[in-house]
N, C-alpha and C positions, 0 to 999 in steps of 0.2 A: 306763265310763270310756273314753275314746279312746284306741286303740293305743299314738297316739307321746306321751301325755302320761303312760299306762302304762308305757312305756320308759323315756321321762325321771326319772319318781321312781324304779323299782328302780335307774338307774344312780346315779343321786345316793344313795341310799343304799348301796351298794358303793362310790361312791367316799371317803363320809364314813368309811365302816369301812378301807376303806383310809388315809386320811389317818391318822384314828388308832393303826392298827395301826403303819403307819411312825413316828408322832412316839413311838409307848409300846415302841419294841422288838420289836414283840411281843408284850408285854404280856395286853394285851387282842387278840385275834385279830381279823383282818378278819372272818370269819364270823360271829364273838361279838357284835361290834360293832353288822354289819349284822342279825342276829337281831334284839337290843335295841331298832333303830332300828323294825323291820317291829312289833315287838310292839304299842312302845308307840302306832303309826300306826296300826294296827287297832286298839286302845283307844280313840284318837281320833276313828275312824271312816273311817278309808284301808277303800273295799271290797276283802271278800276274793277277788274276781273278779280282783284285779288284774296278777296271774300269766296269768291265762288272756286277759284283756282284751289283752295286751302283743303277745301271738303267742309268747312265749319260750319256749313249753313244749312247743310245736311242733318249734319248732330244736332246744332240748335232746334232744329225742325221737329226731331226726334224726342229731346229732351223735355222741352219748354212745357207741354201735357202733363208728364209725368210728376213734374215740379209743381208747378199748379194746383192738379188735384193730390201731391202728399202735402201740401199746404194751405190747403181747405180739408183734408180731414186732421190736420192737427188742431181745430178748432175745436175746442168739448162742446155738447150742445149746451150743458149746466154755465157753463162761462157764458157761450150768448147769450141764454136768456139773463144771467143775470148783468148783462151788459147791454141790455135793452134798449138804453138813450144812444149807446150810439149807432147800436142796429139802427134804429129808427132816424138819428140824423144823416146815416150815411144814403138810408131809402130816401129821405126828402132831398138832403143835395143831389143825390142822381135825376130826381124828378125832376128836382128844378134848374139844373142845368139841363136836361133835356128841354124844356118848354122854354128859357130863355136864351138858348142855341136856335129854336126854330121858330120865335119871335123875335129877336135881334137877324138873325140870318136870312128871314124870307125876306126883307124890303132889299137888302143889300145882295145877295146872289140869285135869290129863287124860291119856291115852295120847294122843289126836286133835291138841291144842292142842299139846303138847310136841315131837309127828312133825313139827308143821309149822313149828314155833319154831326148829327144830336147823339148816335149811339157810339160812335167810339170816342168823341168825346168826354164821354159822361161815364167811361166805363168799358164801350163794350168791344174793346180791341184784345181786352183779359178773358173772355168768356167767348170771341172767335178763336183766340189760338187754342183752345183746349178744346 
């Protein structure tokens, strides 16, 4: 498929998910939306290439870093610390989703599967893209 006719559909379908999102509240999620729309277009025969056909995945690739870290330095350190408790609950949930990923997961997949299940789970699929 051609780049900019590749362009053209993914925007048309974020923007129909958008329109819907705004007339439904909410409702229905722009992401939900445009999901639904990608689905049923690959059922109909939209190629799956069409993410890569676009160039979009390049940008994202590109992008998603830079976003990231401008969005960890707009944290002031005087707000974290004074926001302590939830520094501190967000360190215990990641703990303890990690230890109850690879106690509930070793009996059911493996030691192997479970070790490697626990870290983006718990977080660390934000801290590989960047």
């Amino acid at each position: 498929m051609n780049g900019l006719t590749a362009i053209l559909v993914i925007l048309i379908a974020f923007a129909i998910g958008d329109y819907v999102s705004f007339k439904t509240n909410a409702t229905f999620s722009m992401l939900f939306v445009t999901a639904v729309i990608f689905l049923v277009a690959f059922w109909m025969g939209l190629p799956p290439s069409i993410f890569s056909d676009s160039g979009l995945l390049m940008v994202g690739s590109l992008t998603m870093p830079l976003l990231l870290t401008n969005m960890g330095t707009l944290i002031s350190l005087k707000e974290l610390a004074k926001q302590w408790k939830t520094v501190l609950i967000a360190l215990a949930a990641v703990f303890g989703i990690g230890i109850l990923v690879y106690l509930v997961g070793t009996p059911i997949f493996g030691k192997a599967m479970a070790a490697a299940a626990a870290p983006p789970i718990s977080g660390g699929v934000v801290a590989a893209l960047i």
